[in-house]
N, C-alpha and C positions, 0 to 999 in steps of 0.2 A: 448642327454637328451630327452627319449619322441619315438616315435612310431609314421608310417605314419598316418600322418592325415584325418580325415575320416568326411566330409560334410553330417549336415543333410538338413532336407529340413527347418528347421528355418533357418540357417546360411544362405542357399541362397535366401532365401527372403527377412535377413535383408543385402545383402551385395545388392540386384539389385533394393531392393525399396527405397533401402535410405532414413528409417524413420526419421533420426534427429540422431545426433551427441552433446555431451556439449565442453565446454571445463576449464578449469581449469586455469588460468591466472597470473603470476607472474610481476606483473611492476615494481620490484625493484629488481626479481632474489632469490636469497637468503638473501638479505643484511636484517640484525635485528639487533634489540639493545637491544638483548637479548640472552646469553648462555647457553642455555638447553644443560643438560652434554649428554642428546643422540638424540642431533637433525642430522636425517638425511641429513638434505640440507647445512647445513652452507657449507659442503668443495665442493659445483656445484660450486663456483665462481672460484676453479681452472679449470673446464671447459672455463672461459673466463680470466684465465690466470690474474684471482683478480681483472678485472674489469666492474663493475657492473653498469654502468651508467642505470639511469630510461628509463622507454618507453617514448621517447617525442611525441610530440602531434601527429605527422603526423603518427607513427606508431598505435599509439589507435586509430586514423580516421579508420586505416587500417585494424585493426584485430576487430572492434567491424561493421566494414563494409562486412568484409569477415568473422563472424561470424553469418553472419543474411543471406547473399548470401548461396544460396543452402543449407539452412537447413529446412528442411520439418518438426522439432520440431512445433507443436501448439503450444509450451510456448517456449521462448526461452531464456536459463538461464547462467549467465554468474556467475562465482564463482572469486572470487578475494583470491588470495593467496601469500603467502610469504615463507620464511622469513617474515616480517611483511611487508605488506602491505601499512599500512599506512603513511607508513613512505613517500610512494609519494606524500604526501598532500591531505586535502580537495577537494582546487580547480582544482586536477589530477580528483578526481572521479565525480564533479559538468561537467569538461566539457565532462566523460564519460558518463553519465545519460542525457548530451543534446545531445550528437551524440546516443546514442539508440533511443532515441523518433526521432532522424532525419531518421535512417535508416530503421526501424521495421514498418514504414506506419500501425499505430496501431495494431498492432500484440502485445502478452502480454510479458512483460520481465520480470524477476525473477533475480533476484541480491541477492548474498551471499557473505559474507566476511567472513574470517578468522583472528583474531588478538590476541594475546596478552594481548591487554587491558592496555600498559602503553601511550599511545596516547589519549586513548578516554575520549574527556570532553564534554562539554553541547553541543560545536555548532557542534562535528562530531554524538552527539547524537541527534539534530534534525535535521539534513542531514538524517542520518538513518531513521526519523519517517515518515519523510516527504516524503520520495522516497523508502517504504516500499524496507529498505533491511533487509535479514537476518544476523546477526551478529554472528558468532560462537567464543565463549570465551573460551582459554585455562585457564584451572583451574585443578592441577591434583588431589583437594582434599583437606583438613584440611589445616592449614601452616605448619606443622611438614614433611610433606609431599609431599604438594606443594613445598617447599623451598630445598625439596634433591637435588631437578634437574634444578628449573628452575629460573636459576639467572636470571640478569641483565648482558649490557657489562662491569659492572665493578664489576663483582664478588657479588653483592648486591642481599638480597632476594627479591622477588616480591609477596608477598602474598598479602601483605596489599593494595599495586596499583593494583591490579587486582578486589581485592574486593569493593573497591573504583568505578571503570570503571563499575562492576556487580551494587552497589547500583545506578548508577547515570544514569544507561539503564533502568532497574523498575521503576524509579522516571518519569521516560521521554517519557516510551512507547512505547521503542523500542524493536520489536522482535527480542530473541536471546537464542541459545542454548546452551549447554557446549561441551567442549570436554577433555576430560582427557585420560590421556596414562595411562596404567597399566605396570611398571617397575617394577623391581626387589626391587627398595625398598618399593612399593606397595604391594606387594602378602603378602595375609595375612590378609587384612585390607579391603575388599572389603566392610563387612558392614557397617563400620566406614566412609568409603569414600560415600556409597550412603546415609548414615543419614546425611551426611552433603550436598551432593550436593542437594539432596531433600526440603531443604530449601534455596533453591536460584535457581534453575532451573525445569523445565517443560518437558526439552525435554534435553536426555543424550546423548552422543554418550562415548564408551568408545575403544582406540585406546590399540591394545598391542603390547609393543615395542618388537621387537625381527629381531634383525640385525645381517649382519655379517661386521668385519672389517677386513683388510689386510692393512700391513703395515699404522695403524692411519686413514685410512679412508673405508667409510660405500662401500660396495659390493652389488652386484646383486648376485643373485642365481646361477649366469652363474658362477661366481666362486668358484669354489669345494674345493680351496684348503683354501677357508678362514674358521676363526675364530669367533663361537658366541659372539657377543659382551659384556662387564660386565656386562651393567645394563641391558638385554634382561631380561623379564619375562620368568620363566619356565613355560612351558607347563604346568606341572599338579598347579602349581600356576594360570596361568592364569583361566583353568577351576576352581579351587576353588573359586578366586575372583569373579565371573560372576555368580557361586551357593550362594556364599553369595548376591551377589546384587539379585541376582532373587528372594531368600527367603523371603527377605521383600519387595520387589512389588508384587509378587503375594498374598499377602496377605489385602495389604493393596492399591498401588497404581495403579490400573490394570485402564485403560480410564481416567487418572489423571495425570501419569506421564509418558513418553513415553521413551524405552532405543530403542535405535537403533539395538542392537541384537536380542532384542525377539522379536520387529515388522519384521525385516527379516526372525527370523526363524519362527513365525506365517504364512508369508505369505509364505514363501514354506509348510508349513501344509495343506492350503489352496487352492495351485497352480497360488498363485501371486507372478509376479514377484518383490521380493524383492527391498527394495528400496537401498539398502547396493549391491557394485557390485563385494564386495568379496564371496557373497553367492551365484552368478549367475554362471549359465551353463559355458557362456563366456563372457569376457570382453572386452576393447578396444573400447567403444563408448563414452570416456573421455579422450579426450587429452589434453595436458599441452603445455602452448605459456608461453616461455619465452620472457624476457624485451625487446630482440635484437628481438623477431618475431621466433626463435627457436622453431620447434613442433616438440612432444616427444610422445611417446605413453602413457604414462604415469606417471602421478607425482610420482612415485613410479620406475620408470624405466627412470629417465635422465640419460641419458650415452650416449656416443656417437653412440653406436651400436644402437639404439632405436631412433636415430633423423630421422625424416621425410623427415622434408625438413625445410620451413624458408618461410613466408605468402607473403615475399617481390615478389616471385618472383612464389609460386604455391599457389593456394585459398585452405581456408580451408576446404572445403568440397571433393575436390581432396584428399587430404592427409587423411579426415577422411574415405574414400571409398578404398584407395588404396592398394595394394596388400599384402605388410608389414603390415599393419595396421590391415585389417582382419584376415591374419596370425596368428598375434599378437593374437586377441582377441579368436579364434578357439584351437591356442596352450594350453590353462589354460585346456582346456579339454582333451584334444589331449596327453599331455607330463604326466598324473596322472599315477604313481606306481599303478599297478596291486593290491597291497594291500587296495588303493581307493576305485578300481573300483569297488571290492566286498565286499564294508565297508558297514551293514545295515545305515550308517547315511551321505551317499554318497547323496542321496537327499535334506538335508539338510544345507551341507558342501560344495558339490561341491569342494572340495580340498584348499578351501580358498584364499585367495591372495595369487597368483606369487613368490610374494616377500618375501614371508615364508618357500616356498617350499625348503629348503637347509637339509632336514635332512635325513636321508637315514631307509628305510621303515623293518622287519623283515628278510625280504629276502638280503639284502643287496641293494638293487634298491634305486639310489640317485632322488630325489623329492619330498621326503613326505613333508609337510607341519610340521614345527618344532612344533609348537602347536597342532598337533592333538590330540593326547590323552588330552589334555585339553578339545578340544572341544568335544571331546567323553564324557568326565566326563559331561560336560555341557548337552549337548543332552539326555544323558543319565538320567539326573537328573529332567529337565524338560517337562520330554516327558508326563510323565501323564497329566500336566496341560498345554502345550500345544496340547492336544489330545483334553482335552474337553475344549479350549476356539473355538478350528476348530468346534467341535461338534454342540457348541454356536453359530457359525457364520453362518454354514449352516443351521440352525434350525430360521435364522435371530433373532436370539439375542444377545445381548450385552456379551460382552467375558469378561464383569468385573462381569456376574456374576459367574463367576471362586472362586470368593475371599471367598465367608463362604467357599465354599467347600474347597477349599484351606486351610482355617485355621480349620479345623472340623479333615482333613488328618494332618496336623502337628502336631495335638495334643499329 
């Protein structure tokens, strides 16, 4: 899969300067109390053979010790993720926030959660205000919609607790953004989904599901012979939905509401590095510590062929420098179908996440990204109005004033 590898001279100066490393943290595994019908992680816990005890104290000593040892990050950012998270408790993340301030000798920390939303009440909402973390809320959209996929463990919709958890963070102060999957029984509805998320968040990110499974569980790309999963979003569905959400932000909410795709594809207009690191050259400067101390290359790639190592016994800034691990990150460039390479929207794409890569390109060549031609629609769609918000930014002015002209062209 993929073609010899070829170093430029970025790669070897981030592999010898070792600018900073994140990492992405699981203290409870996959365990949730919640059954989203295409949640990728729930079946890792047959990785530990279905037993998911939490990280106890001595191992958080450990990995928020040896995530602050040898990281050359200026800000140093710890993401908290699940399954659901919170389900480790309050006083799990109260005595996290006192070993960062033990460890970090004033250095700045940046804290992100990922939840759900059926845990969060008043006092993990002013935990949150008071220890400026970020909160990211799944919400996949209206409740007709929201409720396709994302039950409870006991078969129950969750719209109404989720909405509940969103009013009770506004009330309170706490900063927090959405996250929404776009599935198959999404596509279609994109505009429908961003008029509504538009009244309850600031700052979007939109995920598209698109998995393969073999015999009932979710696969890597490494295997050929699996199956797109049912509720994968189609490709040209996917780019549809993201033409619809684009149409009515660039019209109306351009420096008002922020999605996570068009500020990455902004900044590759610009020559910044995106902040989304499915749109980067290469990846692998994010790794995933599971509950046992398990380090993976990526949340996206726990498998056994992709474990590192384990923090008990190598620090993690070894494992984030280590040979595999750069591999890792050089490969996403390294393995793109020749069809990629000479795609006018290769700049902006960069072949996308890894973990999409299972589709096989005109020529027969296996690694296209199964959403490309989505994202081609996408690209294609936006490219005038992201041509002149770059134009705006070089010219140092504000890229919202995109918006008359934007609505002047759609007329």
């Amino acid at each position: 899969m993929g073609r010899p590898t070829e170093f430029t001279y970025e790669d070897y100066i981030r592999r010898n300067e070792r600018r900073g490393f994140t990492t992405m943290v699981k203290p409870v595994g996959s365990l949730c109390n919640m059954r989203c019908k295409y949640c990728y992680y729930l079946d890792k816990a047959a990785l530990y053979d279905n037993r998911e005890p939490q990280m106890d104290d001595r191992l958080l000593d450990l990995y928020i010790r040896r995530s602050i040892e040898g990281n050359a990050s200026p800000v140093l950012s710890f993401a908290w993720h699940g399954g659901e998270p919170l389900l480790a408790g309050l006083d799990f993340y109260r005595r996290a926030v006192a070993l960062q301030r033990k460890y970090a000798e004033g250095r700045k920390i940046d804290n992100s959660i990922q939840t759900n939303g059926l845990l969060v009440n008043r006092e993990w909402c002013e935990f949150f205000r008071d220890n400026g973390f970020l909160v990211g809320i799944s919400i996949d959209g209206p409740e007709r919609i929201h409720d396709a996929h994302r039950l409870d463990a006991g078969g129950r919709p969750t719209f109404a607790r989720v909405m509940q958890a969103v009013e009770l963070m506004y009330r309170t102060g706490v900063e927090y953004n959405t996250l929404s999957t776009i599935n198959i029984h999404s596509e279609g509805h994109g505009g429908e989904v961003y008029d509504f998320l538009r009244g309850i968040s600031q700052f979007m990110q939109f995920l598209p599901v698109a998995e393969l499974l073999d015999d009932g569980r979710i696969q890597s790309p490494d295997n050929e012979q699996a199956q797109t999963a049912p509720w994968s979003v189609s490709a040209l569905g996917f780019g549809q939905f993201m033409c619809d959400v684009f149409d009515r932000w660039i019209v109306g909410d351009v420096g008002q509401r922020y999605v996570q795709l068009f500020d990455s594809t902004l900044a590759n207009y610009v020559g910044v590095q995106p902040s989304v690191c499915s749109l980067c050259e290469t990846c692998g400067t994010g790794l995933t510590v599971e509950h046992n101390g398990d380090v993976y290359s990526c949340d996206h790639f726990v498998y056994p062929e992709y474990r590192l190592g384990n923090i008990h016994t190598e620090s993690l800034s070894d494992l984030a420098y280590c040979d595999r691990q750069f591999e890792f990150g050089v490969r996403k460039r390294a393995t793109l179908p020749n069809q990629c390479r000479r795609c006018r929207y290769y700049s902006l794409c960069r072949g996308e996440c890894p973990k999409h890569r299972f589709a096989t390109d005109r020529t027969g060549e296996y690694g296209l990204n199964a959403l490309c031609e989505g994202y081609k629609m996408f690209f294609e769609h936006s490219a005038p109005y992201m041509e002149r918000m770059r134009d705006l930014l070089l010219a140092k002015q504000s890229p919202a004033l995109v918006m008359s002209w934007a609505r002047e062209r759609m007329k």
